[in-house]
C-alpha positions as CSV (number, residue, x, y, z in Angstrom):
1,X,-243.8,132.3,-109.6
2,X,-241.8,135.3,-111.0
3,X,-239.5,135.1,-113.7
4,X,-236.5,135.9,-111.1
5,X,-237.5,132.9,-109.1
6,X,-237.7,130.6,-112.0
7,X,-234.5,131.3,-113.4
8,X,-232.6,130.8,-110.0
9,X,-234.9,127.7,-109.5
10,X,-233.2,126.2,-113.2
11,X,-230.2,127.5,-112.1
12,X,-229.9,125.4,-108.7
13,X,-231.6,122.2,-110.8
14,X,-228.5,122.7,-113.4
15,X,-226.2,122.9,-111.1
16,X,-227.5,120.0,-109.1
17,X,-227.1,117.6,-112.4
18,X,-223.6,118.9,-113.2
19,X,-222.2,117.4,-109.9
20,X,-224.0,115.0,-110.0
21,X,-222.5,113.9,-113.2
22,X,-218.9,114.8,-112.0
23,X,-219.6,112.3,-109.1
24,X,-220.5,109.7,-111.2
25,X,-217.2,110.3,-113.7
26,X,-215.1,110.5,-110.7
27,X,-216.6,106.8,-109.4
28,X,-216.3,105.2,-112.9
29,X,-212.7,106.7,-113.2
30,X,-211.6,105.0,-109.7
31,X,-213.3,101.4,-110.6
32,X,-211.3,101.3,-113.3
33,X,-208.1,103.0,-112.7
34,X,-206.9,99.3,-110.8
35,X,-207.6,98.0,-114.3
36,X,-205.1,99.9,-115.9
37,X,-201.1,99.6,-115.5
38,X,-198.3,101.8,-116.5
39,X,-196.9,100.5,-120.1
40,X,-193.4,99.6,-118.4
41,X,-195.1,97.0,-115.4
42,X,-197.3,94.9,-118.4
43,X,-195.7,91.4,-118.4
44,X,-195.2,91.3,-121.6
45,X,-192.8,88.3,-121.9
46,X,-195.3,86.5,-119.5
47,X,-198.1,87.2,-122.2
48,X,-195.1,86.3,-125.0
49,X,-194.8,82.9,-123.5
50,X,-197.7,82.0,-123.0
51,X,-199.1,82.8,-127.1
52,X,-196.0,80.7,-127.8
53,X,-196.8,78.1,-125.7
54,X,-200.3,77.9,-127.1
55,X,-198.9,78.1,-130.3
56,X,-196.5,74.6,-129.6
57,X,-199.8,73.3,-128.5
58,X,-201.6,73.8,-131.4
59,X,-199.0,72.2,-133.8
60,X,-198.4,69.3,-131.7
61,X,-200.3,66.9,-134.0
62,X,-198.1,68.5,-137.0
63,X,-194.6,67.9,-135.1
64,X,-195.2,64.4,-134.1
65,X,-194.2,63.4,-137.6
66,X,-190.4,64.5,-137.4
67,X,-188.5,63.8,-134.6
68,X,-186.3,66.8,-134.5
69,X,-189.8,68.8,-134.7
70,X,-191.4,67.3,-131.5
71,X,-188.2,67.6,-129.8
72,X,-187.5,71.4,-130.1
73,X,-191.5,71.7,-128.3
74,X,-190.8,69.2,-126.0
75,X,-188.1,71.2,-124.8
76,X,-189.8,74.4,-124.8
77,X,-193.0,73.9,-124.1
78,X,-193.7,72.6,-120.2
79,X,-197.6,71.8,-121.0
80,X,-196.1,69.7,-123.5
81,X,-193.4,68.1,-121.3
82,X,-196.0,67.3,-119.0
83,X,-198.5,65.3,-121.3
84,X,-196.0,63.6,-123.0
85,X,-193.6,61.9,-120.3
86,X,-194.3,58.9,-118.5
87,X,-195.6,58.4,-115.3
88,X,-194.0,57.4,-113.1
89,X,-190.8,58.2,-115.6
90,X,-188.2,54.6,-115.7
91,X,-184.4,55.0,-114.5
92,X,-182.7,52.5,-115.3
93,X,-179.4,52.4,-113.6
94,X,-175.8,51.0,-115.3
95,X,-175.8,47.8,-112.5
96,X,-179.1,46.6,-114.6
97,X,-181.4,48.0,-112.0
98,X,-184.8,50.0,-112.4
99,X,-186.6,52.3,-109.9
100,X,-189.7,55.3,-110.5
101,X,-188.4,58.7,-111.1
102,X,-190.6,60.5,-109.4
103,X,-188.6,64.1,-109.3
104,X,-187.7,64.5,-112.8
105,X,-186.6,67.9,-113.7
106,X,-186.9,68.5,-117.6
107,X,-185.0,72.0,-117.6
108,X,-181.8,70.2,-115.6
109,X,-181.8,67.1,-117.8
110,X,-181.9,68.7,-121.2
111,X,-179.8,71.5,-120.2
112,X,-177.3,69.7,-122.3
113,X,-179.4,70.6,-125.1
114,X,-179.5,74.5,-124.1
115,X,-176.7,75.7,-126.0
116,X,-175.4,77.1,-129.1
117,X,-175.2,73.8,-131.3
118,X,-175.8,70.7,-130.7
119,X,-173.8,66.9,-132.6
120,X,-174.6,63.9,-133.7
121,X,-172.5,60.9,-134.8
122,X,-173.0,58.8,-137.7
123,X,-171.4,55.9,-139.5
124,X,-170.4,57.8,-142.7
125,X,-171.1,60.7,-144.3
126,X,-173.5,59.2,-146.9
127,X,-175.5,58.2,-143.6
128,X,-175.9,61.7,-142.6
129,X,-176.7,62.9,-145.9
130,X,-179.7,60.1,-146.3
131,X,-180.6,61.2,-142.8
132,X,-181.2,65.3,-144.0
133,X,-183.7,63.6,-146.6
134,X,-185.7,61.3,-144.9
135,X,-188.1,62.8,-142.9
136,X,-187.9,59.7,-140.7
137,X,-191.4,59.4,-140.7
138,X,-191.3,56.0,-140.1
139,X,-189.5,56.1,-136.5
140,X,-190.6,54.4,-133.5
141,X,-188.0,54.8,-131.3
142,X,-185.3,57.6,-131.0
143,X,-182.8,57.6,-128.6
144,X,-181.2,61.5,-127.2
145,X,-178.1,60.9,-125.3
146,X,-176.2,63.0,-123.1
147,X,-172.5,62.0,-123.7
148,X,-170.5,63.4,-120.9
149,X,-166.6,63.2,-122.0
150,X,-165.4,64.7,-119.0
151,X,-166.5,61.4,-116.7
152,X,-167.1,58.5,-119.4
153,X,-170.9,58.6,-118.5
154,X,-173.9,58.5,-121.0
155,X,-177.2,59.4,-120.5
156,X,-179.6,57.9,-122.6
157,X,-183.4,59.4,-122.9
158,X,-185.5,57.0,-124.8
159,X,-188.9,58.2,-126.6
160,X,-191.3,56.1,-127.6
161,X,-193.9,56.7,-130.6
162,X,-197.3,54.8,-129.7
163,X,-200.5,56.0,-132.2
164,X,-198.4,58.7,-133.9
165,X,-197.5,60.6,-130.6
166,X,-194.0,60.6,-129.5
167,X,-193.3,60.6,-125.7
168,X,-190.6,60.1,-123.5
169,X,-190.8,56.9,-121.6
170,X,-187.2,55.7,-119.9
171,X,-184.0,56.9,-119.1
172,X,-181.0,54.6,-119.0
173,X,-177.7,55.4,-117.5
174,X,-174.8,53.9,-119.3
175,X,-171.0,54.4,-119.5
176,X,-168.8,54.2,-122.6
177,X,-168.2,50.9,-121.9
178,X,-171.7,50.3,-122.2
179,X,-171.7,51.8,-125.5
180,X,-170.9,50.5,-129.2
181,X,-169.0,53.6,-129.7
182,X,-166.7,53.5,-126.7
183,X,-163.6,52.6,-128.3
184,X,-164.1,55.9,-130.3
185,X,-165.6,57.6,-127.5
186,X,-162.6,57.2,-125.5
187,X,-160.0,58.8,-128.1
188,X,-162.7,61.6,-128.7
189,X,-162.7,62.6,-124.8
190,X,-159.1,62.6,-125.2
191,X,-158.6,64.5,-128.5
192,X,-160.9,67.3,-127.5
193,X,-159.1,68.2,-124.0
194,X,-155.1,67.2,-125.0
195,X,-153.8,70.0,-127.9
196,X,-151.1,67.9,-128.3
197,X,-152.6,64.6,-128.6
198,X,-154.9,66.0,-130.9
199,X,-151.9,67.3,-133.3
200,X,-150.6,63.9,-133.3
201,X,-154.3,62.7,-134.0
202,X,-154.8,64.7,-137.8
203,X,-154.0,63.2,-140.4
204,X,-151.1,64.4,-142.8
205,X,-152.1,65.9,-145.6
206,X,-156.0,66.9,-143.4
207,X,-158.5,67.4,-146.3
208,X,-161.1,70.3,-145.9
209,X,-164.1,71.9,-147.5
210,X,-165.0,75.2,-146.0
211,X,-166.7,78.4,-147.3
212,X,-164.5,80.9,-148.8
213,X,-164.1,84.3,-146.8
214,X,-164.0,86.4,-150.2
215,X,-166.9,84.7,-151.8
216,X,-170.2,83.6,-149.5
217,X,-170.7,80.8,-152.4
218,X,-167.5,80.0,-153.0
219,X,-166.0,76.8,-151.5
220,X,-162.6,76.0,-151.0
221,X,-161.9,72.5,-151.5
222,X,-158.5,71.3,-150.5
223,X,-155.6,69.5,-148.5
224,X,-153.6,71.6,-145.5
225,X,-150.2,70.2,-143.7
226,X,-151.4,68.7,-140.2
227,X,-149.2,71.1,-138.5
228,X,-151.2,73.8,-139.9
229,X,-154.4,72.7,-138.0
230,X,-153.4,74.5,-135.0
231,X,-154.1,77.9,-136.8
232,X,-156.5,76.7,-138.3
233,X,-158.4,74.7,-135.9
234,X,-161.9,75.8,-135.0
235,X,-163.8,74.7,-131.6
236,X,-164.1,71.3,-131.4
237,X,-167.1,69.8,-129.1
238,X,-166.0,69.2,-125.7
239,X,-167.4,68.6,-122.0
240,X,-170.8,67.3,-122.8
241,X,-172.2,66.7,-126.0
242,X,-174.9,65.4,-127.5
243,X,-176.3,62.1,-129.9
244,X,-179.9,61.7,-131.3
245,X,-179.5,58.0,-132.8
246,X,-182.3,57.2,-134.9
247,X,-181.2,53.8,-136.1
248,X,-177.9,55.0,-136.8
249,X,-175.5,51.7,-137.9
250,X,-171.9,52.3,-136.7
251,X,-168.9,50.7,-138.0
252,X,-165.3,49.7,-136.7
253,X,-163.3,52.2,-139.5
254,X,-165.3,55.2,-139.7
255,X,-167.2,58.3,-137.2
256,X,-168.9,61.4,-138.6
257,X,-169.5,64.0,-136.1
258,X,-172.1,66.9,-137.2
259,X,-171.9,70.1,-135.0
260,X,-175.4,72.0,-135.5
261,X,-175.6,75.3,-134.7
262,X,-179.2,75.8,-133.1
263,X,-179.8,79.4,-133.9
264,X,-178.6,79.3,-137.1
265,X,-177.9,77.2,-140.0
266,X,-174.5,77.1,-139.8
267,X,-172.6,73.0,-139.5
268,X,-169.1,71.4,-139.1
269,X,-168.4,67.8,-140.0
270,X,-165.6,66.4,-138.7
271,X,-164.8,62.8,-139.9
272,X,-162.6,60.3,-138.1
273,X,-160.9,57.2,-139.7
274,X,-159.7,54.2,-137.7
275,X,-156.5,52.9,-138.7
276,X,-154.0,50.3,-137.8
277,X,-155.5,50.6,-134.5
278,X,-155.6,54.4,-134.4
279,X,-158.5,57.0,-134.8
280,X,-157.5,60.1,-137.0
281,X,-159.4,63.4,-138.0
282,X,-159.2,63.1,-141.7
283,X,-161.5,65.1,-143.1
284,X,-162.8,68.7,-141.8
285,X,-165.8,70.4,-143.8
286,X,-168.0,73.7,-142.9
């Protein structure tokens, strides 16, 4: 064979292998272009969600030890919500009756709990204060309720701690009646929706404690005129609000409500002070 010859004859067998490859790049190019997506059509927050979720799952063992702890994954995690609420789920109904709740939806029922802050009543300020410090390890029962002031009605969602696992195991309807704390109940519903029985409801002088708007450490401790609480009134709970009793003991003379903020550390305290028959706002702190 000539030299000629064998150079075309290369020639053709190097060409040959050069498509051939190309083919071959092409196919593995279109198998896995399916694979990939365009940056913007990733579900990211589905992906977000679900490490988060895992992550709730993880520390479940570690949040069954505070309340408060278990109850921010209850609420946010479904897989969660799902192991640890009865089945069938208990109503029981204000007329003493009980039936299965067998389309309980979580998201509708703590929607209450969905906003910015959250309250909680207490029989005194001390109360609260030994509350903050006591990791209330020791609770067996806790008792969330949704307090709606707008129609007297209380929702109570009762969780259960059996072999260091909280779960939610019966709800209760109730109305204020129901409730030790109606007699307060009742003025609050009124002294959150009527401005002017709420004027006539602060006590004169009003004591406050707030932070001081020139110094971020600074507190201003102090007496104002009632008639100044107007101006200076800041948004007090109304509609539906919420109460996490663990054990709390209430008195006749004296209510502490704590408003929470959720996202942030921020509190008010508004204290109330039965007399001669009466309820009064007494004391305002932030």
């Amino acid at each position: 064979m000539s030299i000629k010859i064998k150079c075309k004859w290369l020639l053709i067998v190097f060409l040959s292998v050069v498509v051939l490859s190309c083919k071959r790049e092409k196919s593995h190019e279109e198998q896995e272009t399916p694979m990939e997506m365009p940056a913007d059509s990733v579900p990211a927050d589905t992906l977000t969600e679900e490490e988060e979720e895992l992550g709730l799952i993880e520390e479940a063992e570690n949040v069954d030890n505070v309340f408060s702890d278990f109850l921010f994954a209850y609420l946010h995690s479904p897989t969660l919500r799902r192991e640890r609420t009865a089945r069938p789920l208990r109503l029981e109904l204000a007329g003493g009756q009980a039936e299965a709740l067998n389309d309980f939806d979580p998201t509708f029922e703590f929607g209450f709990l969905s906003g910015e802050y959250f309250t909680s009543l207490y029989g005194g300020k001390a109360q609260m204060l030994a509350e903050d410090e006591d990791e209330q390890e020791s609770d067996s029962t806790v008792c969330v309720q949704r307090i709606n002031l707008n129609d007297g009605t209380i929702r109570n969602f009762n969780f259960l701690r059996e072999d260091g696992r909280w779960r939610l195991e019966a709800i209760r309807e109730a109305t204020f009646e129901d409730d030790e704390l109606h007699d307060f109940l009742q003025f609050y519903a009124r002294f959150c929706s009527d401005s002017l029985f709420q004027a006539e409801s602060v006590a004169d002088p009003l004591h406050i404690s707030i932070q001081d708007s020139d110094d971020e450490e600074g507190i201003i401790d102090g007496i104002i005129d009632a008639d100044q609480w107007q101006t200076f009134c800041p948004e007090v709970p109304a509609g539906i609000i919420s109460n996490i009793r663990k054990g709390q003991q209430y008195g006749r003379h004296r209510i502490v409500l704590r408003k929470s903020g959720l996202s942030n550390g921020l509190q008010e305290v508004f204290t109330f002070t039965r007399e001669r028959g009466n309820w009064h706002l007494t004391r305002y702190e932030n």
